[in-house]
Structures are given as structure tokens and as C-alpha cells.
C-alpha positions as CSV (number, residue, x, y, z in Angstrom):
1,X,1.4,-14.5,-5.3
2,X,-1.3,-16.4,-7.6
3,X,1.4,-18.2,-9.5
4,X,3.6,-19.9,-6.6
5,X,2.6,-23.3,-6.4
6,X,1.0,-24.8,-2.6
7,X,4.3,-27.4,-2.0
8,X,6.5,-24.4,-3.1
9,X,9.2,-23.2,-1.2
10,X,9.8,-20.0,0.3
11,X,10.5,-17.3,-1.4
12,X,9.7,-19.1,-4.8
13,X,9.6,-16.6,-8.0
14,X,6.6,-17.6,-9.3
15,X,5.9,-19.8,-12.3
16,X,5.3,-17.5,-14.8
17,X,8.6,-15.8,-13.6
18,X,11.4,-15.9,-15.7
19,X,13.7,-17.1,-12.9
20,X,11.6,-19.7,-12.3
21,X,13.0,-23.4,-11.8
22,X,16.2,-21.1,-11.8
23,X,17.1,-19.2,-8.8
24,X,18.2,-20.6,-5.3
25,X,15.5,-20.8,-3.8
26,X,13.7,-23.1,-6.2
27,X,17.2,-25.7,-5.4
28,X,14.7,-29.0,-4.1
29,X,11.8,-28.0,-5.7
30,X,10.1,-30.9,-6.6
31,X,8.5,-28.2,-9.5
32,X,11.8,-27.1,-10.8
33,X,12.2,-29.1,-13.2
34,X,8.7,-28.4,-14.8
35,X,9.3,-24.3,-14.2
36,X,13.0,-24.7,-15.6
37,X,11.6,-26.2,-19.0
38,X,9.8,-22.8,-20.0
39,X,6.8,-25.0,-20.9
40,X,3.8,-22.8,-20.3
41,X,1.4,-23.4,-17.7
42,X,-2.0,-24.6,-19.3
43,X,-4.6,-22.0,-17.9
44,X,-7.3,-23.6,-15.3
45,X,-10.3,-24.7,-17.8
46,X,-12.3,-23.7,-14.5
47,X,-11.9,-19.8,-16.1
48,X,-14.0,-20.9,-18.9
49,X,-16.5,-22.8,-17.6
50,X,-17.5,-20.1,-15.0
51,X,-17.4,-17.6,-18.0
52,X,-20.3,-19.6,-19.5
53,X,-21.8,-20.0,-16.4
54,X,-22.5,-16.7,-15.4
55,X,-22.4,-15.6,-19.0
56,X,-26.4,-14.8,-18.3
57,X,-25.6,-12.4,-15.1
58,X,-25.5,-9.2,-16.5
59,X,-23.4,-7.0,-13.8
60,X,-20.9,-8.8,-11.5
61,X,-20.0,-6.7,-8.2
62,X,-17.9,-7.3,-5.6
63,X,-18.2,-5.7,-2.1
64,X,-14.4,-5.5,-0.7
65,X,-12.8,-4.1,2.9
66,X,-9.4,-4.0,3.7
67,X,-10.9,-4.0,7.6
68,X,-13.1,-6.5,9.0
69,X,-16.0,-5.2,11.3
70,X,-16.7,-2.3,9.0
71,X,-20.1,-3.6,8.1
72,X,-19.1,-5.3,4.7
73,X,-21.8,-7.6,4.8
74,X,-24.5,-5.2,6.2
75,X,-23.6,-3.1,2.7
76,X,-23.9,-6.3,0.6
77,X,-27.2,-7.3,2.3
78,X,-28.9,-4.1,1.8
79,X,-27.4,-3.3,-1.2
80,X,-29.1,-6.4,-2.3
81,X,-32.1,-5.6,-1.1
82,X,-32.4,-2.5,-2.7
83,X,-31.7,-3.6,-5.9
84,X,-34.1,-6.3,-5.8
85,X,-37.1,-3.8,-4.8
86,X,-38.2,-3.9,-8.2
87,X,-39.8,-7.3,-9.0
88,X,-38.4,-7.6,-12.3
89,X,-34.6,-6.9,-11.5
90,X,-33.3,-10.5,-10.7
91,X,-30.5,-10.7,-8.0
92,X,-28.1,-13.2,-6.3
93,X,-25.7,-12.5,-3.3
94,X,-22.9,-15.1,-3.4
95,X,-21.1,-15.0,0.4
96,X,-17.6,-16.3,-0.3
97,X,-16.3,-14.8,3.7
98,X,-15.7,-19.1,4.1
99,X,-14.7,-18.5,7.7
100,X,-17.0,-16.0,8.6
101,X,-20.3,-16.3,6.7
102,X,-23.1,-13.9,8.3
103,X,-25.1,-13.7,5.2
104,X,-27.7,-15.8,5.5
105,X,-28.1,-14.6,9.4
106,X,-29.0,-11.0,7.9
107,X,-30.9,-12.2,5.2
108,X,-33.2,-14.1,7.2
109,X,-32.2,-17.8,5.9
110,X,-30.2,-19.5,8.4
111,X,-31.0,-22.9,8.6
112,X,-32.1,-23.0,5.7
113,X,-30.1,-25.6,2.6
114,X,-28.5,-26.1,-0.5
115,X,-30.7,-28.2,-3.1
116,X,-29.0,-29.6,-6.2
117,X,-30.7,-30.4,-8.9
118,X,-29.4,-31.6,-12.7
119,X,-28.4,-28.1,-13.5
120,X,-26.0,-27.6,-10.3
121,X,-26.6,-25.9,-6.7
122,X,-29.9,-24.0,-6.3
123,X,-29.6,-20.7,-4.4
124,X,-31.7,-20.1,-1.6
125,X,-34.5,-17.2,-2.3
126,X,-35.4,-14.3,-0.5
127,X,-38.0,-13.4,-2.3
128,X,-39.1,-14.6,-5.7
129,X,-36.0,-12.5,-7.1
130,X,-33.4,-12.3,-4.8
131,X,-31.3,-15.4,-4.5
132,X,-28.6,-16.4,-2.3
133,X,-25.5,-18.7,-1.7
134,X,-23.0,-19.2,1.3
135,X,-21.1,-21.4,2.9
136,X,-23.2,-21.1,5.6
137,X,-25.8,-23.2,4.2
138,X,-23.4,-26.4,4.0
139,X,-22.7,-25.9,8.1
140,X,-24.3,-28.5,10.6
141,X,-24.6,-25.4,12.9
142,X,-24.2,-21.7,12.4
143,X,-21.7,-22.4,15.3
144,X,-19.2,-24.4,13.3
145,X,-16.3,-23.4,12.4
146,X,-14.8,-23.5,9.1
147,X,-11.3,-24.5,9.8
148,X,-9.6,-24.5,6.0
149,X,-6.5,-23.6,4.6
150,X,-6.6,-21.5,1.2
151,X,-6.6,-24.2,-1.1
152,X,-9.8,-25.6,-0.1
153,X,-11.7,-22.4,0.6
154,X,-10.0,-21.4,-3.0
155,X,-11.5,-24.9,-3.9
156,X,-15.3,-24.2,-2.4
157,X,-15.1,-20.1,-4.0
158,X,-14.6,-22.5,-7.5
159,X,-17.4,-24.8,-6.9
160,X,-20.0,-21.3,-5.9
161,X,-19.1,-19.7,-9.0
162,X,-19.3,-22.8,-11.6
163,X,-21.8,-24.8,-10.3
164,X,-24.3,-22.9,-9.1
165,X,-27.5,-22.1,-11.1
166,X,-28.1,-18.4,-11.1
167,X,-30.4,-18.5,-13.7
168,X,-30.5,-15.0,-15.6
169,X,-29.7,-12.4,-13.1
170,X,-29.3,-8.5,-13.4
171,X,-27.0,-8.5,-10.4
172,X,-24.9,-10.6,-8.7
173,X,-23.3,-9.5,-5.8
174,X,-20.5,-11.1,-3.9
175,X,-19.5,-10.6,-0.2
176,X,-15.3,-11.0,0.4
177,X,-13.8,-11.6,3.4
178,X,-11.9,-8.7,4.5
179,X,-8.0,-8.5,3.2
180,X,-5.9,-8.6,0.1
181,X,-5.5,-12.7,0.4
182,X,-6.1,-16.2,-1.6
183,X,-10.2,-16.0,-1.2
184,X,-9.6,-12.5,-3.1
185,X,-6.8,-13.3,-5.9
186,X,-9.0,-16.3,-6.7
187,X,-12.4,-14.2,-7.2
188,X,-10.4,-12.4,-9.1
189,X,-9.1,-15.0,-11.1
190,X,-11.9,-17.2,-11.7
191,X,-13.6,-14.6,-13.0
192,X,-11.1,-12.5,-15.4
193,X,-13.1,-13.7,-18.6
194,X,-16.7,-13.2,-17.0
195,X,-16.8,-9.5,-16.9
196,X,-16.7,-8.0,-13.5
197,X,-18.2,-4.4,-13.3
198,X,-16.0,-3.7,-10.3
199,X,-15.7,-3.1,-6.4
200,X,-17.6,-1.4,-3.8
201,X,-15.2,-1.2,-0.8
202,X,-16.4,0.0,2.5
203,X,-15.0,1.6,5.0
204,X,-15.1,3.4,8.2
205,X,-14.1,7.0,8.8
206,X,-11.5,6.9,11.6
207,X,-8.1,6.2,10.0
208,X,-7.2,2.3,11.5
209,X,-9.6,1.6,8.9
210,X,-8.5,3.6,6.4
211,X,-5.3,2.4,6.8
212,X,-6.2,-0.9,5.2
213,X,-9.3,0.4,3.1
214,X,-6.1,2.1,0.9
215,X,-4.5,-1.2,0.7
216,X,-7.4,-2.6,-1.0
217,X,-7.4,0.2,-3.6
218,X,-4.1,-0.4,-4.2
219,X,-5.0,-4.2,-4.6
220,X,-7.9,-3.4,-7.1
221,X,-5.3,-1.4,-9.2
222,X,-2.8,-3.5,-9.2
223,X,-5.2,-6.6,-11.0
224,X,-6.7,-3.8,-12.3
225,X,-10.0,-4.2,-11.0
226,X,-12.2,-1.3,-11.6
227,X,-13.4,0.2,-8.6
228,X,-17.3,1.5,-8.5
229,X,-16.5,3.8,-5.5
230,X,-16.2,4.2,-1.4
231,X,-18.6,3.9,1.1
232,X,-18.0,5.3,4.4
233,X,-20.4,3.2,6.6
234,X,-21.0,4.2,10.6
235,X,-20.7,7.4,9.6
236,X,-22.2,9.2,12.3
237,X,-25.1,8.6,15.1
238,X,-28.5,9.4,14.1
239,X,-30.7,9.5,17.0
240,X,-33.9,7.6,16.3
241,X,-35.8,10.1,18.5
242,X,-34.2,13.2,17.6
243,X,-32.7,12.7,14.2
244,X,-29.5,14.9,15.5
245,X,-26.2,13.5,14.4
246,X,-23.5,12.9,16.5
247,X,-19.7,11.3,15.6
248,X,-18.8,8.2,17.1
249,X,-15.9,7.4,14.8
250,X,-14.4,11.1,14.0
251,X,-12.9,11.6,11.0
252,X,-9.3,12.6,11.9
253,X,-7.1,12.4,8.9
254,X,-10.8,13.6,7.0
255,X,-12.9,10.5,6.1
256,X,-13.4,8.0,3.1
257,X,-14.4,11.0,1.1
258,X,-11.1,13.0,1.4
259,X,-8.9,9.5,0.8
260,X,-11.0,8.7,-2.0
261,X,-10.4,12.2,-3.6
262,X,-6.5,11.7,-3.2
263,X,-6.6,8.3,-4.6
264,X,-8.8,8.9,-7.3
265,X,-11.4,7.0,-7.1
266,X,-15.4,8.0,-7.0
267,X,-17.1,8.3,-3.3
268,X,-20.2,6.8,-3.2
269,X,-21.7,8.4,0.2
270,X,-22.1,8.2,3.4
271,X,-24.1,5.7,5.4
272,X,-25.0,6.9,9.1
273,X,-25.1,4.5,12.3
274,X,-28.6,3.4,13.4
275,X,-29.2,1.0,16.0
276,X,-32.7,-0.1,14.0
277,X,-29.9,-1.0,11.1
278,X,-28.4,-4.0,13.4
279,X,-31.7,-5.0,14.6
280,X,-32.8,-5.4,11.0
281,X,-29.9,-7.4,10.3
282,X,-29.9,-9.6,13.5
283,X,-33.9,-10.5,12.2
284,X,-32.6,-10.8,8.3
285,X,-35.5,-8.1,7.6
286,X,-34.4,-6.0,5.2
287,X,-34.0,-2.0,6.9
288,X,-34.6,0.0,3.7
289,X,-38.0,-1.6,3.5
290,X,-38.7,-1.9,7.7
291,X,-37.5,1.7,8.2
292,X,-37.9,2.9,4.4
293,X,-38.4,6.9,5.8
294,X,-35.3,6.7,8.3
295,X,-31.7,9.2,7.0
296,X,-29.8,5.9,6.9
297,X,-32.7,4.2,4.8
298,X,-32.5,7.6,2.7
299,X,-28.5,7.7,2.9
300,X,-28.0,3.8,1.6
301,X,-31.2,4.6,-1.3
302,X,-28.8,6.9,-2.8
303,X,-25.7,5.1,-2.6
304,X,-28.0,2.1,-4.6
305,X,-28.8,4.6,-6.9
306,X,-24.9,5.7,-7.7
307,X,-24.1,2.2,-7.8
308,X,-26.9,1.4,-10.5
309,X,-26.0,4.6,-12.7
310,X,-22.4,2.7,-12.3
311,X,-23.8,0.0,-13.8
312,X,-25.5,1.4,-16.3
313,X,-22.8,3.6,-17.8
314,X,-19.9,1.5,-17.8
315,X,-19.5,-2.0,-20.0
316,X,-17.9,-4.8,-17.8
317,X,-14.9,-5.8,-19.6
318,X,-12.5,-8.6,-19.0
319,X,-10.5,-8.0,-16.4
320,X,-6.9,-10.6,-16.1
321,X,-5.2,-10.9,-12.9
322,X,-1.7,-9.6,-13.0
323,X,0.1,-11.5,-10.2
324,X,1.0,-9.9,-7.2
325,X,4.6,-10.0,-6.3
């Protein structure tokens, strides 16, 4: 819940409940007497000052997945790419997966640093227009581990998204852990009066995944985050030799397409499993421009494309987190 305090006790209603400072449970609060006294909670001025920070990006995505291992960041990383193949579109990738950050591996830029400067955090570039920021950048070693409770990673996610200078970007695209938890209510959050266009979520076809990728849906709806559509990544083998398909993950309960279809939301394609694909990303080339004739290349060009007619056919509005109970 986004409202429950981090001394709290269990089972705590929430401070913008109306039973809060009043139940049971809230008996040794040292917050009671604050949530019994009705006096609102002033909202976090953080809200704003991101709003005017990224008040110059012009479409804000996220890339979501209820299960980890489904290629989340391989999608954000291309997806990047691809929107950045056109030298006047301006993009940023910010990689807020705090315990797990593998952008800057399959971007090419481990090792690399942040700079700061009087305006705030520099991103590191790709290329002239394609900036990034992670975590990753602030470790001693890409082997370190980032051992952090919520409230600092929710602390760090804060810092990304008000102090670092973006410039003017088209896109920004941000890579999530995988899950429904704080890292994704605080994205959420911080940036309900900044205008986020929506979520990709990815997914793979076999139904463990899907499992979860429908618990992210359900997540987006209930902040009432809009949802650009579903990718079904690894779907299918395609022989580099041959080019003939083959399933490695079968679809048994039907796929990301069928689930999307019951839950209403828009599929965005299919992306097919090619060994060149993790090669790419274990080099940080980028495979739509190393392998540019390839199905997959072909298969992730058109899910850019759905994503940029997303773009440029629906308005970002603000979207306010609704707590989750």
C-alpha cells in the first residue's frame, strides 16, 4: 500500500484511510496520533519538481513484467535503439531494476560513469541521441550487489527522475524490475503529474509467465495506468541457417495474444528467439542494426512501429496513483 507509513505496524489501514489512527491495529502507533487528527497528508513536493523536470520529454514509457527472465530489458534496449535510428528523435533509457541493473551491459556502457554538472546528473550517451541512466553506473563493480530495502531504492528512483538532465527528449523509456512492488508504486507515483503515455509489458508465451504478466495488467488498471500493449518475446526458434520456426516455449493456455484479447488490452506482436539477439546484447551492439534483415530484426521493427503510432495517437494525460489495498 503506497500510503502505510515504513515504522507502521502490520496490518495498518493506510493514512489516507478513514480508519486510520482508529482501528486496532494502529493501538502503539507512534503515527496514530497524526492519522487520528484527519489532518491531510501534505503531498511529496518531489511530484512537482519531477513534473517540471521532465516537462520537456515528450512521451514517457514504461516497460513492465510480472515475470523476471522474460527479456524485459532486451525489449527496453532495442526498443530504444529503434527509436533512436532516426538522428533527430532524442531518447533516454532510465534503468530503475536497482538490484538487477543489465542496461548498461546491453547497451555497451559498462564501466562507464555518472558526471554531474550544475544542471544535475548527466546521462551516459550511446550515440549522439540516445542517452542513458542506471544504477549500474554508481557500482564499484558490475559484480556488486545492491543490497537495499524499498525506501532507499524508492529514494535513488527519486533522485533518477528529478535530478537528472534529460535535456529535451522525444522518448524516454524506463526499465522496471519485474513485480507489482515499491520500485513500481513509486514510478508510478513520482510521476502521476508528468504524463505517462503508458506500459509495454512483456511476456513469454507458456502460461508460468502469463500467470504473473496478468497480475501486472491488473496492476496498471488498478492506478490506472494506460497500457500501450503485449509483447510476447521468445516466441519461437528461428534458425539462423534455415529460417524454419520451431516452439521452445508452447503456448498451452494460447499465448500473450489470446490473454491480451480476454483482458482487453492491444497486442503488440510477437518477437521470435534468435541466439544472434543475446549475442548482440552480451556485446551492447544494438541487433536491429547488426542483424537489420533477420525475422526477429523484422518482428521487433514492427512492434517499434505500433508502439510509435501509440504514441502518436494518444495524448499522455495525468495519471494519480490510486493506492493499492
Amino acid at each position: 500500500m503506497a500510503d502505510v507509513p515504513e515504522n507502521a505496524p502490520d496490518h495498518c489501514p493506510g493514512t489516507e484511510s478513514e480508519d486510520a489512527g482508529k482501528v486496532s491495529a494502529c493501538q502503539g502507533c507512534p503515527n496514530q496520533t497524526v492519522c487520528a487528527s484527519g489532518i491531510p497528508k501534505a503531498p511529496d513536493p518531489a511530484v512537482e519538481e519531477i513534473r517540471e523536470r521532465l516537462s520537456s520529454v515528450k512521451h514517457k514509457l514504461l516497460v513492465l513484467s510480472g515475470k523476471g527472465g522474460v527479456g524485459k530489458s532486451t525489449v527496453t534496449a532495442q526498443l530504444a535503439f529503434g527509436l533512436a535510428r532516426h538522428e533527430d528523435t532524442q531518447v533516454g533509457v532510465l534503468d530503475v531494476d536497482i538490484c538487477g541493473p543489465s542496461i548498461p551491459r546491453v547497451m555497451g556502457l559498462e564501466g562507464e560513469q555518472v558526471h554531474q554538472s550544475g544542471s544535475g546528473w548527466s546521462p551516459v550517451y550511446v550515440e549522439d541521441n540516445l542517452g542513458v541512466m542506471s544504477v549500474g553506473f554508481l557500482l564499484a563493480s558490475p559484480d556488486d550487489a545492491v543490497i537495499w530495502r524499498g525506501p532507499k531504492k524508492n529514494g535513488l528512483i527519486k533522485q533518477f527522475l528529478k535530478d537528472v538532465d534529460w535535456g529535451d527528449l522525444d522518448y524516454l523509456v524506463i526499465d522496471t524490475p519485474p513485480g507489482t512492488s515499491d520500485e513500481h508504486l513509486s514510478i508510478v507515483q513520482y510521476l502521476s503529474s508528468a504524463g505517462l503515455d503508458g506500459a509495454v509489458i512483456v511476456t513469454t508465451p507458456q502460461e508460468v509467465s502469463l500467470l504473473d504478466v496478468r497480475k501486472e495488467i491488473n496492476f496498471c488498471k488498478k492506478v490506472q495506468l494506460p497500457i500501450v500493449g503485449v509483447v510476447e518475446n521468445m516466441s519461437g526458434f528461428v534458425c539462423p541457417n534455415c529460417k524454419n520456426e520451431s516452439e521452445i516455449f508452447p503456448p498451452t493456455t494460447g499465448g500473450a495474444e489470446k490473454m491480451a484479447a480476454d483482458m482487453g488490452v492491444p497486442f503488440l506482436g510477437r518477437l521470435p528467439l534468435d541466439p544472434r539477439i543475446g549475442k548482440c546484447c552480451d556485446e551492447g551492439k544494438s541487433f536491429l542494426s547488426v542483424e537489420p534483415e533477420s525475422p526477429a530484426a523484422k518482428a521487433y521493427k514492427e512492434v517499434i512501429q505500433r508502439v510509435e503510432e501509440y504514441c502518436t495517437t494518444h495524448k499522455n494525460k495525468e495519471n494519480i496513483l490510486h493506492p493499492v489495498e
